[in-house]
N, C-alpha and C positions, 0 to 999 in steps of 0.2 A: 785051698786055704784051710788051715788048722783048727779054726775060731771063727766066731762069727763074732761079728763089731761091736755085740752087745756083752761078750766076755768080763771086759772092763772098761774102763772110763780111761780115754787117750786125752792127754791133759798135755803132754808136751811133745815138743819137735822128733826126740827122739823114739815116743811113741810111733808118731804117726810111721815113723820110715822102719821102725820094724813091722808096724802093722802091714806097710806095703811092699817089705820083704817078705812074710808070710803067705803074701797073694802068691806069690811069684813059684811057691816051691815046688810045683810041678807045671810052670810054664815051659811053652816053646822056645827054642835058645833066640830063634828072632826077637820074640817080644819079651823077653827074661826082663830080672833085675839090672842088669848090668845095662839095659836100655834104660830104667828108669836111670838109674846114676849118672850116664850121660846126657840124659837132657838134663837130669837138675844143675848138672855143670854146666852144659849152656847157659840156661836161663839164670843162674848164677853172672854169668857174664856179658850175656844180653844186657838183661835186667838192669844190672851195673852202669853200663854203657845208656842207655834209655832213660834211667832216672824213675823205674819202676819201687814197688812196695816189694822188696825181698821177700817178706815175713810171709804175704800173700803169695810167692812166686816160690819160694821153698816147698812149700806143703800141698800147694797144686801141680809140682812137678813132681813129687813122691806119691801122686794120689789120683795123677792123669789116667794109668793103664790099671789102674784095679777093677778094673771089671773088663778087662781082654781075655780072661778064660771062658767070660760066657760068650763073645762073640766068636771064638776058637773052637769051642763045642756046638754050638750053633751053626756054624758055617756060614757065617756070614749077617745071618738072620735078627740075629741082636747088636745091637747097635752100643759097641763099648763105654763111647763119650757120655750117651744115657745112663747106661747101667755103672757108669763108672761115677756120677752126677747122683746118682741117688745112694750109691756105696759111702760117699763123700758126707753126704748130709747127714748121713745116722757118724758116722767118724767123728763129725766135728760137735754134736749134738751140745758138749761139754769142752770145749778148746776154749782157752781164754784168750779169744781174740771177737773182733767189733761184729758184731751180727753184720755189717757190710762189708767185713772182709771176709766173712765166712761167705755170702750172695756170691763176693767177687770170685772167690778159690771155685767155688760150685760153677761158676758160670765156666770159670778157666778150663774144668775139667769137660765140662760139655762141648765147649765149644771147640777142641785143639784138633778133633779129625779134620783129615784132606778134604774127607768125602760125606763127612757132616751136612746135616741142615741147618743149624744154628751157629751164626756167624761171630768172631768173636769180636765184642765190644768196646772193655777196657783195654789200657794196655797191658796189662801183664796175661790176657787174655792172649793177646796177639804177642806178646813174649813164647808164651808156654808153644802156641801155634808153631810160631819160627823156629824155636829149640827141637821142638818134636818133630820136624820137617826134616830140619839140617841131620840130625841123625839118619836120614831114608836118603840122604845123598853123600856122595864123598866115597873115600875107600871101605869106610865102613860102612854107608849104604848099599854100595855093590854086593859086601859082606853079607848082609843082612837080605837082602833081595833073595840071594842061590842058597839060604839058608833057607829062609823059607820055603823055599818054592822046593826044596827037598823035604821039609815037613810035608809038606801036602803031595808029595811022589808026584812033583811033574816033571815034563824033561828039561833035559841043558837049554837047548835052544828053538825057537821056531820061527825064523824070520820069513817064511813061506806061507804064513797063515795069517792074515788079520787081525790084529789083538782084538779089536770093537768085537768082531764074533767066536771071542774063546770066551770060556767060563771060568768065575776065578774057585779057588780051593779045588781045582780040576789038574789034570798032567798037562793041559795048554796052562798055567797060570805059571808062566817060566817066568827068570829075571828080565827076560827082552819085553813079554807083558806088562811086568812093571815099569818097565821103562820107560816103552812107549805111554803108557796111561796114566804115571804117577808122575815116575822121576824126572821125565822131562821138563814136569810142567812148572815144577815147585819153584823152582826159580822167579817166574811170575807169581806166586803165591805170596812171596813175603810181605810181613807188616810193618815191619820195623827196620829203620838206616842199619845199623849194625846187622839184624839177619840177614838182607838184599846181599852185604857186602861178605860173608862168609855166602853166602848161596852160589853168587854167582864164582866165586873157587872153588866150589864143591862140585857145579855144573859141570864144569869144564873138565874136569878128569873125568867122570863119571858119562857124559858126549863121547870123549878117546878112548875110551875100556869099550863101548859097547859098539861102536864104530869095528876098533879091532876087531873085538870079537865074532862079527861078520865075517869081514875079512879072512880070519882064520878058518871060521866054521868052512866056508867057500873056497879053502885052499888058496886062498889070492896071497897068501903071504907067511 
């Protein structure tokens, strides 16, 4: 990050989303900008479909991952949705919007991890949730998976090992690791009609990629 939040006073929409381009300038390509911009285009379309507070769903979707670089240099250790929860609060300090909408944005941003402890509440809580899901599945969750898992130098595949006893940010934290412990499961995860129903066509290619991919790894095909 360039700045710190106390630079100047973020007063509009267009602030906030440079400000949460600047987080991003030396992010990993898995959790870049270009992740925020597709969830906020989910939740743009969630939201839409659900009957949620855009205004609230905008600015919690440009404001979800701003604190993934300390849980990236931590490994693990800091817990983004927090640190991204309290980034948030000093951000909105001065936003001309409802002190319960600024609660509810803070809540959004807290609560959107898989692997979180604080569950989310409102709906655009459980908007932000779905959007930031649906992007960890589909062909660009695949994408993002063996993106990762080449940031952190692990290998292609290990269907011979356990995921419960590999470690993550390790060379066992492959895309089949994810799979098995995350992307499988999102699908049961969602909160909202319209997320269920994009999840479960995300599932289902992202099941027949990793299927093959066995398959191939094992010469069967």
């Amino acid at each position: 990050m360039n700045r710190t939040v106390l630079d100047s006073v973020i007063s509009t929409l267009e602030d906030v989303r440079d400000f949460s381009v600047e987080c991003f300038a030396d992010a990993r390509g898995s959790h870049d900008w270009d992740h925020t911009r597709r969830v906020y285009n989910l939740c743009m379309h969630i939201g839409e479909a659900e009957g949620a507070d855009l205004e609230v769903l905008e600015i919690a979707a440009y404001l979800h991952d701003v604190g993934r670089s300390h849980e990236d240099t931590s490994k693990g250790a800091v817990c983004h949705g927090e640190k991204g929860a309290e980034i948030a609060t000093k951000v909105l300090a001065e936003y001309p919007v409802s002190d319960e909408q600024k609660a509810n944005i803070i809540h959004c941003v807290r609560s959107h991890r898989f692997r979180g402890d604080c569950q989310p509440e409102t709906l655009e809580a459980k908007v932000l949730f779905d959007a930031d899901k649906l992007d960890a599945i589909g062909a660009v969750g695949i994408a993002r998976t063996f993106l990762f898992a080449g940031e952190v130098g692990a290998k292609l595949h290990n269907p011979h090992i356990e995921p419960e006893n590999t470690e993550p940010y390790s060379e066992e934290d492959t895309g089949y690791r994810e799979y098995t412990l995350k992307l499988s499961r999102i699908k049961d995860r969602m909160l909202t009609t319209e997320g269920r129903r994009l999840a479960m066509q995300r599932h289902a290619f992202v099941e027949a990629f990793f299927d093959r991919l066995t398959e191939e790894y094992e010469g069967q095909k």
